[in-house]
GUSE-281280 format. One line per field, with one value per atom (N, C-alpha, C, O): residue number from 1; residue in three letters; y, z, x. Coordinates in steps of 0.2 Angstrom, whole numbers, plus 2048, in hexadecimal, padded with zeros to 3 digits. Layout:
! GUSE-281280
k NUM,...
r ALA,...
yy Y,...
zz Z,...
xx X,...
! end
This chain:
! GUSE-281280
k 1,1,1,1,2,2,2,2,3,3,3,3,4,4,4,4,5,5,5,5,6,6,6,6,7,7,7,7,8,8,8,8,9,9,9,9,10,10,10,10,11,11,11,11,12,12,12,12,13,13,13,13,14,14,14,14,15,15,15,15,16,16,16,16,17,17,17,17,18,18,18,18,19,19,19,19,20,20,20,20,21,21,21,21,22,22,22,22,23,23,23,23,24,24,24,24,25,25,25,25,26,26,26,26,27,27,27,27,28,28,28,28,29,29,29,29,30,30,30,30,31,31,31,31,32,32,32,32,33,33,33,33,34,34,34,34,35,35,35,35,36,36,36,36,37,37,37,37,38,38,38,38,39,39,39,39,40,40,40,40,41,41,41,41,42,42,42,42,43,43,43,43,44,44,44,44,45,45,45,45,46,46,46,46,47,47,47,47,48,48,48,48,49,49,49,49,50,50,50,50,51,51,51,51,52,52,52,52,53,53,53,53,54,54,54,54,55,55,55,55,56,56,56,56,57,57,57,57,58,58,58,58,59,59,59,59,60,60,60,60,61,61,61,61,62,62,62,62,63,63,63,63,64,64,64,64,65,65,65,65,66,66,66,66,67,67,67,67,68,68,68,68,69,69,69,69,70,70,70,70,71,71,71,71,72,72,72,72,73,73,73,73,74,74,74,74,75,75,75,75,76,76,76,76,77,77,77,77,78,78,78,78,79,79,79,79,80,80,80,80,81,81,81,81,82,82,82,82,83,83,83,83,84,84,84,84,85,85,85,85,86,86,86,86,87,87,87,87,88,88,88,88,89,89,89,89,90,90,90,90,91,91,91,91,92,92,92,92,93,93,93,93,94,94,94,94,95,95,95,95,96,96,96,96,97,97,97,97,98,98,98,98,99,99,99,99,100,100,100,100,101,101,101,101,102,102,102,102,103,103,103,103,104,104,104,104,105,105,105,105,106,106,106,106,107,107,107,107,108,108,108,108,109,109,109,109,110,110,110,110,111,111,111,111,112,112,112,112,113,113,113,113,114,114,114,114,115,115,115,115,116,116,116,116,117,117,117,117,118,118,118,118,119,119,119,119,120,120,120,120,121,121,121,121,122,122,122,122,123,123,123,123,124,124,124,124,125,125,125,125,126,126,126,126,127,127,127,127,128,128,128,128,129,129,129,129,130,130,130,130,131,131,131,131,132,132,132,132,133,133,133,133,134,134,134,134,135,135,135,135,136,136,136,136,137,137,137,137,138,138,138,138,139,139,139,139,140,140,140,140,141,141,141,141,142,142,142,142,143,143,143,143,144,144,144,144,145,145,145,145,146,146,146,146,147,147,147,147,148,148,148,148,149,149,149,149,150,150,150,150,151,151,151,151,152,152,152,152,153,153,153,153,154,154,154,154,155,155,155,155,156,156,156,156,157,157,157,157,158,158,158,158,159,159,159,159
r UNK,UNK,UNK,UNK,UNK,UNK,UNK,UNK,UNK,UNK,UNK,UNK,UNK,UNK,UNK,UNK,UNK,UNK,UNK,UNK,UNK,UNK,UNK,UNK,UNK,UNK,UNK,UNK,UNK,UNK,UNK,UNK,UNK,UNK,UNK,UNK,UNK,UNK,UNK,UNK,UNK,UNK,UNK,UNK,UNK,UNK,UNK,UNK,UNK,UNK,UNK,UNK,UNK,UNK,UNK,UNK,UNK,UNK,UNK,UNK,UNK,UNK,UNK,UNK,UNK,UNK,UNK,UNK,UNK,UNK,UNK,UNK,UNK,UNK,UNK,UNK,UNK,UNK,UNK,UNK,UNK,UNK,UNK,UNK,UNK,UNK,UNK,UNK,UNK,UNK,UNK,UNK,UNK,UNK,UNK,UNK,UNK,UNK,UNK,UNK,UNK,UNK,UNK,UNK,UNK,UNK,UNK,UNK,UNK,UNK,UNK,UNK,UNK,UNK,UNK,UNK,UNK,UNK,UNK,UNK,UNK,UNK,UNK,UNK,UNK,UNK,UNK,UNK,UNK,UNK,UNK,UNK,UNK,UNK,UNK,UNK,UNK,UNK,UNK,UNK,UNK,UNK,UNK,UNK,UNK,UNK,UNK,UNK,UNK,UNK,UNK,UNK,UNK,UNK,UNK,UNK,UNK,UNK,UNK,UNK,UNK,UNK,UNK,UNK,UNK,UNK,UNK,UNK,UNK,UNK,UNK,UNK,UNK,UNK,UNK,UNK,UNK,UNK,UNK,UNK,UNK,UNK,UNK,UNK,UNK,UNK,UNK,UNK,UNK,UNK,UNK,UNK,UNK,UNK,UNK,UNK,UNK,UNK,UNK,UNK,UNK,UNK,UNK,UNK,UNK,UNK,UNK,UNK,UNK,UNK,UNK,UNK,UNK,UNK,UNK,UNK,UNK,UNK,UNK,UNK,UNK,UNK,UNK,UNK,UNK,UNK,UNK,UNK,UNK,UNK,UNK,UNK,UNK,UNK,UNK,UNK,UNK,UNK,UNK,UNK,UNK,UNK,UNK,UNK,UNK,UNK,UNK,UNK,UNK,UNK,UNK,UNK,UNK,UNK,UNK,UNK,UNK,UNK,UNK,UNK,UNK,UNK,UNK,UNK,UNK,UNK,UNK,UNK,UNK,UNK,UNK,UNK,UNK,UNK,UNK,UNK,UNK,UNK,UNK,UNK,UNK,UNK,UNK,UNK,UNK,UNK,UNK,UNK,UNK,UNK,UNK,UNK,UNK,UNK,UNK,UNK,UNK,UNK,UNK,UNK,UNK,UNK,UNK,UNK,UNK,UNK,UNK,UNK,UNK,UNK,UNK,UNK,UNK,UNK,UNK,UNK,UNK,UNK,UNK,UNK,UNK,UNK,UNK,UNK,UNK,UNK,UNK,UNK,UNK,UNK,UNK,UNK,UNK,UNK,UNK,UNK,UNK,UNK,UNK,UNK,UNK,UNK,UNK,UNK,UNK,UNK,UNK,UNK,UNK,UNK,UNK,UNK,UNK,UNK,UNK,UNK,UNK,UNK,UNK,UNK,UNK,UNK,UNK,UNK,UNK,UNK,UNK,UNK,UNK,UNK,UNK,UNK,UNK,UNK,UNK,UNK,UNK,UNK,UNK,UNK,UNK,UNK,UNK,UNK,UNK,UNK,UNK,UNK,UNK,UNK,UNK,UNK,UNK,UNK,UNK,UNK,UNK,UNK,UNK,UNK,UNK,UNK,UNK,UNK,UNK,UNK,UNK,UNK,UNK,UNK,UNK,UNK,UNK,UNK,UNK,UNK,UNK,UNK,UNK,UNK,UNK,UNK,UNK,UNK,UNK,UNK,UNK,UNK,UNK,UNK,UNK,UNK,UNK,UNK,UNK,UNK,UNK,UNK,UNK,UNK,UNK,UNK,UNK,UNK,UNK,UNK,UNK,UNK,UNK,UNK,UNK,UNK,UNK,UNK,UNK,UNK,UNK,UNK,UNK,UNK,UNK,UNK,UNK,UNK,UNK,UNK,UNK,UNK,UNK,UNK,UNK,UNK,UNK,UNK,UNK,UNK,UNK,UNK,UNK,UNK,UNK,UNK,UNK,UNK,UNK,UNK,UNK,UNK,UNK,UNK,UNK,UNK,UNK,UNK,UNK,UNK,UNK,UNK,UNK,UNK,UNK,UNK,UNK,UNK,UNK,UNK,UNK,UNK,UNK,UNK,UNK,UNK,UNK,UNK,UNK,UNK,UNK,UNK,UNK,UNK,UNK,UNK,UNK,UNK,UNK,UNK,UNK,UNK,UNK,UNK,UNK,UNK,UNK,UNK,UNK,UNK,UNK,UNK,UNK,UNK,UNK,UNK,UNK,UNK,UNK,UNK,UNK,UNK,UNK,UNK,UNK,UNK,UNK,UNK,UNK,UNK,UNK,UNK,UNK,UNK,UNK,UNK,UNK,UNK,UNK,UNK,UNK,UNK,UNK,UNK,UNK,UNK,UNK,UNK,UNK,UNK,UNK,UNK,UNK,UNK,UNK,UNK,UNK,UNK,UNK,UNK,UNK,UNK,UNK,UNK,UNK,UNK,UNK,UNK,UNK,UNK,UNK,UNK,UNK,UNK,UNK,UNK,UNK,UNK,UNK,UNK,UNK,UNK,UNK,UNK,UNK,UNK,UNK,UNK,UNK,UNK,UNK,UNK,UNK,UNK,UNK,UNK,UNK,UNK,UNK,UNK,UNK,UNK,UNK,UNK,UNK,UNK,UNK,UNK,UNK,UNK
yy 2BD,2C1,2C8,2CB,2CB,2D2,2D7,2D6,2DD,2E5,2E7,2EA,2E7,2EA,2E9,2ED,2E4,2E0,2E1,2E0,2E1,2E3,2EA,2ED,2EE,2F6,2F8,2FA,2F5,2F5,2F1,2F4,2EB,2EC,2F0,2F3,2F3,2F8,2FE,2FD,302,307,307,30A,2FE,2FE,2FD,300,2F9,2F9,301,303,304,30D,311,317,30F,315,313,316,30E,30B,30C,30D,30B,30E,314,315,319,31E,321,325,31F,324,321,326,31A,318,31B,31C,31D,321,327,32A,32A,332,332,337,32F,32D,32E,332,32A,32B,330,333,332,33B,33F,345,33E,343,342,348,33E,33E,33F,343,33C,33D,346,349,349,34E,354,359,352,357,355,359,352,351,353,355,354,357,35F,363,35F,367,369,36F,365,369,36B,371,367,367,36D,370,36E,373,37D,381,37D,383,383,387,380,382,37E,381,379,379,37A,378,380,381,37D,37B,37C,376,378,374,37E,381,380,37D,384,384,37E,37E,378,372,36F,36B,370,36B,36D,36A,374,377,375,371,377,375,36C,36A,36A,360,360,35B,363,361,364,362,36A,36C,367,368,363,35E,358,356,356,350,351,34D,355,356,358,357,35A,35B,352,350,350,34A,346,343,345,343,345,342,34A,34C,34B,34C,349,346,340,33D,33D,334,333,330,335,332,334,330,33A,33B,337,334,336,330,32A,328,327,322,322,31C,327,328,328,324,32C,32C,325,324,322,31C,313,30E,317,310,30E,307,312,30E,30B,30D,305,301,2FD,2FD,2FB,2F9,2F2,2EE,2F2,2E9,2E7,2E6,2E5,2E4,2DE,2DE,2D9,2D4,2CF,2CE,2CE,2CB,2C4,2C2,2C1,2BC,2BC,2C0,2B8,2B7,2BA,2C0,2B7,2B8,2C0,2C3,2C2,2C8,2CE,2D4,2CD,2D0,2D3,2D8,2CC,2CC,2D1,2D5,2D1,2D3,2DC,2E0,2DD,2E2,2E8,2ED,2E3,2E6,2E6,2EC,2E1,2E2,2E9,2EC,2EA,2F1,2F6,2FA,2F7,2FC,2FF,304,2FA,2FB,2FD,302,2F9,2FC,303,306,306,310,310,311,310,313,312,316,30E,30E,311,314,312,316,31E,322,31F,327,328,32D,322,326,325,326,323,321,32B,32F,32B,332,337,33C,337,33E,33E,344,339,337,33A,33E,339,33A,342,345,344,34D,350,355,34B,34E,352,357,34C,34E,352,355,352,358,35F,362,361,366,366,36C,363,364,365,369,362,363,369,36C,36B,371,378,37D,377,37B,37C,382,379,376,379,37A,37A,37E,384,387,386,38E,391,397,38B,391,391,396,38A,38A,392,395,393,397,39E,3A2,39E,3A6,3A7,3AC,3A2,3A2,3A7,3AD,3A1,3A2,3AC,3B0,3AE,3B3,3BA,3BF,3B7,3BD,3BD,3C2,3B6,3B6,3BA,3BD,3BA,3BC,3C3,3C6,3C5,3CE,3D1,3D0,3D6,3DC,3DF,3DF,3E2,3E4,3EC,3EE,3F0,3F6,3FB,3F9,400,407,40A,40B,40E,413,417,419,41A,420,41C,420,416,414,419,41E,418,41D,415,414,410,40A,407,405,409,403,401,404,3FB,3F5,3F7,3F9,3F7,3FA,3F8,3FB,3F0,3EC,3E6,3E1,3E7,3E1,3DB,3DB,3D6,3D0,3CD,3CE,3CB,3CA,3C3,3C0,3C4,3BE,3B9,3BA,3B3,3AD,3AD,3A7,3B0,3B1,3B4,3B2,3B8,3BE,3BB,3BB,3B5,3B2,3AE,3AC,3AC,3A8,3A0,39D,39E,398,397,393,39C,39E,399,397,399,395,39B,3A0,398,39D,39C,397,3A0,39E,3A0,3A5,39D,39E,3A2,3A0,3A9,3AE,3B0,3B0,3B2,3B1,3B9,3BD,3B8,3BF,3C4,3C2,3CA,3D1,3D3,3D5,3D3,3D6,3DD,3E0,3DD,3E2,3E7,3E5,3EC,3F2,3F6,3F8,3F7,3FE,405,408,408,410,415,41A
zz 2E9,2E8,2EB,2E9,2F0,2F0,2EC,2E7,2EB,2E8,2E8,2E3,2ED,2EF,2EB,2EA,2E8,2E5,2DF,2DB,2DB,2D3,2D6,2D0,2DA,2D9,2D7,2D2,2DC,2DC,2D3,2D0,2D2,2CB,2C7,2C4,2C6,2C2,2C4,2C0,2C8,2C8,2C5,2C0,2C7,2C6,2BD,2BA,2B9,2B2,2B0,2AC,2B4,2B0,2B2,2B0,2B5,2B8,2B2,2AE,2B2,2AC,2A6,2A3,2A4,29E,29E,299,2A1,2A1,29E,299,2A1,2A3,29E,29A,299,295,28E,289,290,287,288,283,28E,28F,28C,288,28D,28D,283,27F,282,27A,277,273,27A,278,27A,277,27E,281,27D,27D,278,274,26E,269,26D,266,265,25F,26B,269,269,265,26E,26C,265,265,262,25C,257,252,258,253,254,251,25A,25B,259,255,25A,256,250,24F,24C,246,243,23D,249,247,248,244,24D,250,24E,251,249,244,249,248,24D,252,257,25A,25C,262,266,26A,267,26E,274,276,276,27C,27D,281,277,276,274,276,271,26E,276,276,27B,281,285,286,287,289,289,28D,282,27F,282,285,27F,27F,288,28A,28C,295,296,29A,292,294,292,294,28D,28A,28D,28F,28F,292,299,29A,29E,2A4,2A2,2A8,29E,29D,29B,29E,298,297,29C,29D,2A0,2A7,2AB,2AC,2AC,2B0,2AF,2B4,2AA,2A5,2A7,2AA,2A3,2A5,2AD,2AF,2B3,2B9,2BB,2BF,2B9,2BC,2BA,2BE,2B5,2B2,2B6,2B8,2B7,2BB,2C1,2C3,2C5,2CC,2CC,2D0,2C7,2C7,2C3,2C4,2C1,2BF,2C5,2C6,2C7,2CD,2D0,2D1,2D3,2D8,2D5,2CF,2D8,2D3,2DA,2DF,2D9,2DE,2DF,2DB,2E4,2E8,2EC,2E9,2F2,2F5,2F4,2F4,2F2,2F2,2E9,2E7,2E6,2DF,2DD,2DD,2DA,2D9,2D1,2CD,2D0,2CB,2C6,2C5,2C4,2BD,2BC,2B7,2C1,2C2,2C4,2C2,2C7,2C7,2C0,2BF,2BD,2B5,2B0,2AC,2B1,2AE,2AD,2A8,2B5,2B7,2B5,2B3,2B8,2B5,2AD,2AB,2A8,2A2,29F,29A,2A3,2A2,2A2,29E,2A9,2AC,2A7,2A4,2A7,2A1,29A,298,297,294,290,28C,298,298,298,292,29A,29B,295,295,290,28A,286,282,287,281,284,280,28A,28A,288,286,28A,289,281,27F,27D,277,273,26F,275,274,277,273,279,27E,27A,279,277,273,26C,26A,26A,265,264,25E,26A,26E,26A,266,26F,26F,269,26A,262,25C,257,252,25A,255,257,253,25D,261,25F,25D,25E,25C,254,251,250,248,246,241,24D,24D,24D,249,252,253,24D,24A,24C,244,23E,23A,23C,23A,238,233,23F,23F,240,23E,242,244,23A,237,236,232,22C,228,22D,229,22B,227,232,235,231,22D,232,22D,226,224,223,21C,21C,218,220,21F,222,222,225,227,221,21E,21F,218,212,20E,211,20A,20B,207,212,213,212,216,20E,20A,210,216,20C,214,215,20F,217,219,215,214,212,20D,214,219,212,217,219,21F,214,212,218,21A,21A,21C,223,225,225,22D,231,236,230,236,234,22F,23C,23C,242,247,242,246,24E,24D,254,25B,25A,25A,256,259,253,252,250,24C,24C,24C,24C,24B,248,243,24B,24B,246,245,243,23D,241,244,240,243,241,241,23E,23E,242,245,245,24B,24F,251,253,259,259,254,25F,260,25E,260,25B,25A,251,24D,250,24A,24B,247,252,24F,251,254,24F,24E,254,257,257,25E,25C,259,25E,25B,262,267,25F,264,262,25C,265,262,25F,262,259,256,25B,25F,25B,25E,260,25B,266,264,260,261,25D,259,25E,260,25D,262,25D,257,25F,25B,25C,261,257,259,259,25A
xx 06C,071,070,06A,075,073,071,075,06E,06D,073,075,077,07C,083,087,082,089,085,08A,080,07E,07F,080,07F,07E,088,08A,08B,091,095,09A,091,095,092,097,08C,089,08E,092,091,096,099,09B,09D,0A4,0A4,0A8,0A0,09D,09E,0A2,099,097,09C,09C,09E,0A5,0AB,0AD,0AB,0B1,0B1,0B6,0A9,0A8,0A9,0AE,0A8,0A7,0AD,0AD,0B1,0BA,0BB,0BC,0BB,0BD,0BB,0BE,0B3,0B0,0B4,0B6,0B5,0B7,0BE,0BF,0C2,0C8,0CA,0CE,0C6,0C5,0C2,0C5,0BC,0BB,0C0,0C0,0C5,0CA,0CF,0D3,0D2,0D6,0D3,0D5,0CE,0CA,0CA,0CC,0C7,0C6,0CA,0C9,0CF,0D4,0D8,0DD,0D7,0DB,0D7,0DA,0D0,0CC,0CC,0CE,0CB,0CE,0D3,0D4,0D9,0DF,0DF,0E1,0DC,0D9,0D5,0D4,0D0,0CA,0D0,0D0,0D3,0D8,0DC,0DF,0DF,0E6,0EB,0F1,0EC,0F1,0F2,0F7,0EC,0EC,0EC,0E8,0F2,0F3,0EE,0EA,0EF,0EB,0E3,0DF,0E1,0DA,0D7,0D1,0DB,0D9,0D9,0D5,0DD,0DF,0D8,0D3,0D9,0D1,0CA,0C7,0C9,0C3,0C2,0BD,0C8,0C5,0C5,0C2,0C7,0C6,0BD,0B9,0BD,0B6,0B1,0AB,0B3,0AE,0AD,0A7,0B4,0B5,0B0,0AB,0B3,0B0,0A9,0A6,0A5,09E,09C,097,09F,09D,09F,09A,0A2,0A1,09C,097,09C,095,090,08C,08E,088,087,083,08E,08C,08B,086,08F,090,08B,088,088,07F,07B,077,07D,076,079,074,07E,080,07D,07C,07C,07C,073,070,06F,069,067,061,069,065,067,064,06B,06F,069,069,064,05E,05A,058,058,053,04F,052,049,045,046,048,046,045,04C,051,04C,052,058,05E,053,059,056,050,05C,05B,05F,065,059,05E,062,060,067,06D,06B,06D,066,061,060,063,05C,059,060,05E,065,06A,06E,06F,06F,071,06C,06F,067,062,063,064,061,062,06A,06C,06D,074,073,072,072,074,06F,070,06A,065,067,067,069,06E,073,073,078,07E,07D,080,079,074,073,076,06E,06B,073,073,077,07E,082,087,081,086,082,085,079,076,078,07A,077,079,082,085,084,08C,08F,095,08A,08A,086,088,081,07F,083,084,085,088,08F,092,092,097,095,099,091,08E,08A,08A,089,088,08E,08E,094,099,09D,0A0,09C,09E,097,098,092,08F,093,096,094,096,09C,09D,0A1,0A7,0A7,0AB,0A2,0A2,09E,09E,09A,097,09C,09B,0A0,0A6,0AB,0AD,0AC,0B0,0AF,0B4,0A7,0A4,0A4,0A5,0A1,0A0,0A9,0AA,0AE,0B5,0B6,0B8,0B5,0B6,0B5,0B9,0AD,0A9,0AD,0AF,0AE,0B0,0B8,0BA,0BB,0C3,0C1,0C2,0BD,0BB,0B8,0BB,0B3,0B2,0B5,0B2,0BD,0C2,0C6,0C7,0C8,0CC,0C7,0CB,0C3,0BE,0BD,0BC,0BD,0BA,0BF,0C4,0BE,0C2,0C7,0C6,0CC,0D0,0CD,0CF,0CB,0CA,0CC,0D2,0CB,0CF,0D0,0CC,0D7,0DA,0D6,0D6,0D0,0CC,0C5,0C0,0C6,0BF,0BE,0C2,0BB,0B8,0B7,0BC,0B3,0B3,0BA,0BC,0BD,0C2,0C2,0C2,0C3,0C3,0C7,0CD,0C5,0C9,0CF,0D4,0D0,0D3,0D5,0D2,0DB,0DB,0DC,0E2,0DB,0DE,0E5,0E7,0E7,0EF,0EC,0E7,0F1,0F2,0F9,0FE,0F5,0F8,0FD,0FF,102,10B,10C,111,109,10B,10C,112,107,107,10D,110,110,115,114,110,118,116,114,117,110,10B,103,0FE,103,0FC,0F8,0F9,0F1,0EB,0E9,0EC,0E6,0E0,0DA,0D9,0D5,0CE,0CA,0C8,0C9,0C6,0BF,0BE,0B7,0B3,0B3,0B6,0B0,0AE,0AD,0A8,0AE,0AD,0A5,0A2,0A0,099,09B,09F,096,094,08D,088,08F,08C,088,08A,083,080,080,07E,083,085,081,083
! end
């Protein structure tokens, strides 16, 4: 049996996989996004494309970097083999990067969570104060729609 026709099912296996685990992170995650941003369609759509395509480029790399294997020509057996190895590395990385994928998103989830809690809990300013903020934050009634968008906190500068 040729290399060439195991090399060829091994793509056609790992490319299929591939699109098919991405496919389910792309709606999985945008729907947890939704969830994490109050509704953000935009931001939840964003976010899950920068994931997804990061996780493509991860998986097809490894697919591309693992495809070479030694020895020109193999038989049946040795084909089978090969291949079920191959598929194998490629369901354990696209099983982790999956698994990447959701700390990074529970991670995210988190900190937007905490930062909510401590814009809700901090006192509002006295008229009498002297620091005041360049720039307020619009309260998600303002915005059109009324959903929130998740902007990151302001650096803080020393004076």
């Amino acid at each position: 049996m040729s290399i060439v026709i195991t090399y060829l099912a091994y793509l056609l296996v790992s490319i299929g996989l591939t699109f098919s685990v991405g496919q389910v992170l792309s709606r999985s995650g945008r729907l947890f996004l939704l969830d994490v941003l109050d509704g953000s369609d935009g931001a939840a759509t964003g976010i899950s494309r920068l994931n997804v395509v990061t996780f493509y480029l991860i998986s097809l790399g490894f697919v591309a970097l693992t495809m070479r294997t030694s020895g020109g020509s193999v038989t049946a057996r040795q084909a089978i083999e090969l291949l079920a190895t191959k598929i194998g590395e490629v369901l354990l990385v696209l099983g982790a990067l999956y698994l990447g994928s959701i700390v990074v998103l529970t991670g995210l989830r988190r900190r937007l969570r905490a930062q909510a809690q401590a814009q809700a809990s901090s006192p509002a300013p006295s008229a009498g104060s002297q620091a005041t903020p360049a720039r307020a934050p619009a309260s998600p009634a303002a915005r059109p729609g009324g959903q929130a968008l998740w902007r990151p906190a302001p650096r803080r500068t020393a004076q």
